[in-house]
N, C-alpha and C positions, 0 to 999 in steps of 0.2 A: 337709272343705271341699267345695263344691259348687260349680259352673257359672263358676269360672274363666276370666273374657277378660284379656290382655293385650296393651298396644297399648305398640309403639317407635318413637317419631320419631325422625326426627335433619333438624335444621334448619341450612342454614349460618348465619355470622352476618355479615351485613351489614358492609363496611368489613373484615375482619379473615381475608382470603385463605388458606386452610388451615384453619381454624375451623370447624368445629361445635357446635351444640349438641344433646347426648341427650335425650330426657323417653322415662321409659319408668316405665306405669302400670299399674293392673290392680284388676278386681274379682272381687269372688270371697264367696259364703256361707257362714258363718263355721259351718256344721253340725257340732259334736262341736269347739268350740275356743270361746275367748273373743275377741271383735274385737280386745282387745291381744294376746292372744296370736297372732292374725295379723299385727297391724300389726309385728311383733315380729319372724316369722317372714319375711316379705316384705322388710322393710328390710334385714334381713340378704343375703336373696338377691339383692336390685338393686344395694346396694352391691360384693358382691363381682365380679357380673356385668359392672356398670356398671367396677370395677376392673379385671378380666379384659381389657374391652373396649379400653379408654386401652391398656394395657401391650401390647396386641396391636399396633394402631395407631399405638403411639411406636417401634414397633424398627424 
């Protein structure tokens, strides 16, 4: 894979005091992989990250 950016917002959410919401994206060329095999790879890493993140922030 080649030339990897990754962008993470965090937005609050209107009406709902303690609430955010996360979007965290990224592109990246897919050199020596197949596009699912990234999209594969990727979703696994946001999800866990994205999990990581909640469990940090709920304790």
């Amino acid at each position: 894979m080649a030339g990897y950016v990754s962008t993470l917002r965090v937005h609050t959410v209107p009406g709902r005091g303690g609430v955010a919401e996360v979007q965290w994206s990224g592109r990246v060329n897919p050199e020596g992989a197949t596009e699912q095999e990234v999209v594969d790879l990727f979703t696994g890493i946001y999800a866990d990250g994205l999990d990581a993140l909640h469990e940090t922030l709920s304790a």
